[in-house]
C-alpha positions as CSV (number, residue, x, y, z in Angstrom):
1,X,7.9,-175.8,7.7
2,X,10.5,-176.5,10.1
3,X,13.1,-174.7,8.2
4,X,10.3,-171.5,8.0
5,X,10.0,-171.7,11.8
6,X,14.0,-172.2,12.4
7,X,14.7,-168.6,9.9
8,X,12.2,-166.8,11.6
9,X,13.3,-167.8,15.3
10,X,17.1,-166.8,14.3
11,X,15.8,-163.5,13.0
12,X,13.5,-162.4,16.2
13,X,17.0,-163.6,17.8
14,X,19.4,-161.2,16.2
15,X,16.8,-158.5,16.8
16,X,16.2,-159.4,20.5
17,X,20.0,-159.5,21.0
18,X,20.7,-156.2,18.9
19,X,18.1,-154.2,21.0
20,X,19.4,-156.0,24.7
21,X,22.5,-153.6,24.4
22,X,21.0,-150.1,24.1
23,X,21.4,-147.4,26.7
24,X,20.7,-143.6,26.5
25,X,21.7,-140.8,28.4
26,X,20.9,-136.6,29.4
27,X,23.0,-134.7,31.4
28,X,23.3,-131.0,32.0
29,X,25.7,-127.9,32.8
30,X,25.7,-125.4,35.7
31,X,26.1,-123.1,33.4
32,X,23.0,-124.5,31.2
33,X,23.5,-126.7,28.4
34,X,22.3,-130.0,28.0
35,X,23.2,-133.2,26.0
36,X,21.3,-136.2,24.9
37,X,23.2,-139.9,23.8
38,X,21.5,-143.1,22.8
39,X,22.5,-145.7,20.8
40,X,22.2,-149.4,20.2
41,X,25.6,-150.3,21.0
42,X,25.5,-148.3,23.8
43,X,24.9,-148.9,27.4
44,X,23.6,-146.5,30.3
45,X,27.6,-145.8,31.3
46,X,29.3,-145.2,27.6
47,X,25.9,-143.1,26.5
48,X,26.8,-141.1,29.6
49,X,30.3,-140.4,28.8
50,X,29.3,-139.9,25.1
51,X,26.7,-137.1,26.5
52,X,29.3,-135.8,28.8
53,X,31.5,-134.9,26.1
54,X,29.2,-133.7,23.5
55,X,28.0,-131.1,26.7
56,X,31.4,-130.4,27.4
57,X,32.2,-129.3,23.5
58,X,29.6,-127.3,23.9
59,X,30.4,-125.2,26.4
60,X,29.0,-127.0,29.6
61,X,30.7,-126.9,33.0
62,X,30.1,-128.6,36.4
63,X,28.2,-131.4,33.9
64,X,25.5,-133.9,36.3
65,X,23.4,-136.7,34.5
66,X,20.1,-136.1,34.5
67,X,19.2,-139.2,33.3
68,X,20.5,-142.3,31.6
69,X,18.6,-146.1,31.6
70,X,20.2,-148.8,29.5
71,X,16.8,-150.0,27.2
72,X,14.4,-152.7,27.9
73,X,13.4,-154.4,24.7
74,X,9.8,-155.0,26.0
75,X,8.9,-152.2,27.5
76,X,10.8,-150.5,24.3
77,X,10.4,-147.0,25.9
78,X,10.4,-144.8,22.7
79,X,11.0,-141.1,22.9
80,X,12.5,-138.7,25.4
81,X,11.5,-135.2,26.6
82,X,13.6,-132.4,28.3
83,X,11.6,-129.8,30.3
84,X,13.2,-126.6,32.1
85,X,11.2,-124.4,34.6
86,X,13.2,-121.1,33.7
87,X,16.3,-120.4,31.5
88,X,20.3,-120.4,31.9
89,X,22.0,-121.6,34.3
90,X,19.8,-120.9,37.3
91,X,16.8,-123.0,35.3
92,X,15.4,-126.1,37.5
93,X,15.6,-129.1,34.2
94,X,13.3,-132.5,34.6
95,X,13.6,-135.5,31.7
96,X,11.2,-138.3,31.0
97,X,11.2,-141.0,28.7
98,X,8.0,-142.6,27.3
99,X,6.3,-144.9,24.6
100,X,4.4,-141.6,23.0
101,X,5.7,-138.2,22.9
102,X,2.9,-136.7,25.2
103,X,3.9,-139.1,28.0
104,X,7.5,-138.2,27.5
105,X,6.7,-134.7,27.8
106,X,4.7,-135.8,31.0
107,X,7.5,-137.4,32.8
108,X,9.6,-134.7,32.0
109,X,6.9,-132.1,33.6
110,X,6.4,-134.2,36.7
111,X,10.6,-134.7,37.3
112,X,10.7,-131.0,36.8
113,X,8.1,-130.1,39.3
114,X,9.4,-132.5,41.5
115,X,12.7,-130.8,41.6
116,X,10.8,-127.5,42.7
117,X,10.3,-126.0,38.8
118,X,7.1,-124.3,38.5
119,X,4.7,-123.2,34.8
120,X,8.1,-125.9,33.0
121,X,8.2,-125.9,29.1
122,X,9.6,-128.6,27.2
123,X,12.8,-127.5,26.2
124,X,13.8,-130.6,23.4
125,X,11.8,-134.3,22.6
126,X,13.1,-137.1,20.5
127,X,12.3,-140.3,19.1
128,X,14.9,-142.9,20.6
129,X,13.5,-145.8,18.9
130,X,11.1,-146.9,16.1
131,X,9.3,-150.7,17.4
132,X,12.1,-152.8,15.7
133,X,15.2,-150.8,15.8
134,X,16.9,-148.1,18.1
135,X,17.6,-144.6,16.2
136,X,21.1,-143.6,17.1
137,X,22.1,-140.1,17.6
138,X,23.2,-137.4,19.6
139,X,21.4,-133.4,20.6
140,X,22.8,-130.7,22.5
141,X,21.7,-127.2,23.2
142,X,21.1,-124.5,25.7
143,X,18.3,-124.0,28.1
């Protein structure tokens, strides 16, 4: 029994631990593009530079972070949302993060509004996690 209790402590461990050290990132162009980067192995500063780049490659200029967190295992925020209010470079762009797509859709409406966008569309969503592991990956595009 003991030796039961002892596997499955050092197992919710090793998860705990892996998901401590996961940060994502959005940042966006003047000139309108936008990139995405989470990972597990990632925190908030190297899933920014990782974004950075990937918007750079792409064509971005003038690149601001829109958003970047390093992940809480508990609240285990799930997906991500992008909404723009307008297109190219003169487009007013909102994220949001949230445990069900709608709510990260949500987020990304209310920072867009709050930024002065008006009538925003979401523009990209992903899933950032699943509930035991994070989903690492990368998106870019224009708006």
């Amino acid at each position: 029994m003991f030796k039961k209790a002892a596997l499955i402590l050092m197992a919710l461990a090793t998860l705990t631990i892996a998901n401590a050290n996961a940060g994502s990132a959005v940042v966006v162009s003047s000139n309108g593009y936008y990139a995405a980067s989470w990972g597990q192995f990632l925190n908030a500063e190297q899933a920014i530079a990782k974004a950075s780049e990937l918007c750079q490659k792409k064509g971005g200029t003038d690149i601001k972070v829109l958003l970047s967190r390093n992940s809480d295992p508990v609240s285990g925020m799930l997906f991500c949302s992008i909404a723009a209010s307008g297109h190219g470079p003169s487009a007013i762009v909102g994220a949001g993060y949230g445990t069900i797509p709608p709510a990260a859709d949500g987020a990304a409406f209310v920072d867009c509004r709050r930024k002065g966008g008006t009538s925003p569309h979401i523009v990209v969503g992903w899933k950032e996690r699943s509930l035991d592991e994070m989903v690492p990956n990368t998106r870019a595009g224009k708006f």
